[in-house]
C-alpha positions as CSV (number, residue, x, y, z in Angstrom):
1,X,44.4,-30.7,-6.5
2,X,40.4,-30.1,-6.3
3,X,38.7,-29.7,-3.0
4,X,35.8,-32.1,-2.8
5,X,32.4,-31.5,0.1
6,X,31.9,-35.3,-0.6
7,X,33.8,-38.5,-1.7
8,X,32.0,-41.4,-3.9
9,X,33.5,-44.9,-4.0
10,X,32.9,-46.7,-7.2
11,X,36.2,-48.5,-7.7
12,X,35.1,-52.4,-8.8
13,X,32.3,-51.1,-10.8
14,X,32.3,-50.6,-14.5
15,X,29.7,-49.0,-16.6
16,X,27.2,-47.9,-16.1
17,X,27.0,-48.2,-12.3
18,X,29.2,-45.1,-11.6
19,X,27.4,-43.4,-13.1
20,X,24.3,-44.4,-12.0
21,X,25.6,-44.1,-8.3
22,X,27.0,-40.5,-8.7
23,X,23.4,-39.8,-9.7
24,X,22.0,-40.7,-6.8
25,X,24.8,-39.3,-4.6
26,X,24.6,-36.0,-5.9
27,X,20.7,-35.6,-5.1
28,X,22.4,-35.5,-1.6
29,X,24.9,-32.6,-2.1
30,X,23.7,-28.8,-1.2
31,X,23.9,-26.5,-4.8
32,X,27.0,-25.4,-5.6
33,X,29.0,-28.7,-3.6
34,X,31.4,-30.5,-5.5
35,X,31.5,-34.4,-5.7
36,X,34.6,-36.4,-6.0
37,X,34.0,-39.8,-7.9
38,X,36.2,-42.4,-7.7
39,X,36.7,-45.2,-9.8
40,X,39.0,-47.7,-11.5
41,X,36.8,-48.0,-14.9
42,X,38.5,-46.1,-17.6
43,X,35.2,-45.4,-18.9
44,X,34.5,-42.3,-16.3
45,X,36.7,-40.4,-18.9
46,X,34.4,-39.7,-21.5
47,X,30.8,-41.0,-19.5
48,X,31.1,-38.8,-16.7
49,X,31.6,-35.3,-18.8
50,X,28.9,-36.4,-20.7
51,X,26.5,-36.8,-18.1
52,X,27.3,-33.4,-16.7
53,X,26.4,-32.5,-20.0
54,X,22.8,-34.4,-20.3
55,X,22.1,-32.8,-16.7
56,X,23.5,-29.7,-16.4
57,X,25.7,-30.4,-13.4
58,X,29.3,-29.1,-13.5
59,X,32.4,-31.3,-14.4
60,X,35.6,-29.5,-12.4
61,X,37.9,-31.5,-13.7
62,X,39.3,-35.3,-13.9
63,X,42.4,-36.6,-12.5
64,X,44.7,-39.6,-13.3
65,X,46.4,-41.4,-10.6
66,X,48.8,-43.6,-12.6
67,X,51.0,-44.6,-9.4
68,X,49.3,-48.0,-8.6
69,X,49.1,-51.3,-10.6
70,X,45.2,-50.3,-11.4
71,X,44.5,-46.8,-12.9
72,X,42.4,-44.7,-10.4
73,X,40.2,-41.9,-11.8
74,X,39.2,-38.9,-9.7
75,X,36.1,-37.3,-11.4
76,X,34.8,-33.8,-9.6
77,X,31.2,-32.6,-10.2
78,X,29.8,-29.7,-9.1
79,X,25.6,-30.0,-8.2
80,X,24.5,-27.1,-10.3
81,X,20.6,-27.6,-9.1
């Protein structure tokens, strides 16, 4: 399990508004704080690795929380500047 400073609610939106949310968010977070993302759009998978890519902030890691009737997704990102 990854330690998150600060939780992000996105479930009920789809793409690209998680995205565009954690980007905001993180312009909160101190340098080296880590993000946790959640969200129900199976898109985070492969859009939020990417954008860590385009902006040179960290992905930790992404879980899966399969135990519900909806998927959750647990993106981590740590705020690299």
């Amino acid at each position: 399990m990854i330690q998150s400073d600060i939780k992000l609610d996105t479930l009920g939106y789809f793409c690209p508004m998680p995205i565009i949310m954690t980007s905001k968010k993180i312009k909160e977070l101190q340098v080296g704080q880590v993000l946790e993302v959640v969200s129900d759009d199976e898109g985070i998978k492969k859009d939020m690795p990417a954008w860590c890519q385009t902006t040179g902030h960290e992905m930790v890691g992404l879980e899966e929380d399969t135990a519900q009737a909806t998927r959750i997704y647990k993106a981590f990102v740590r705020k690299a500047k």
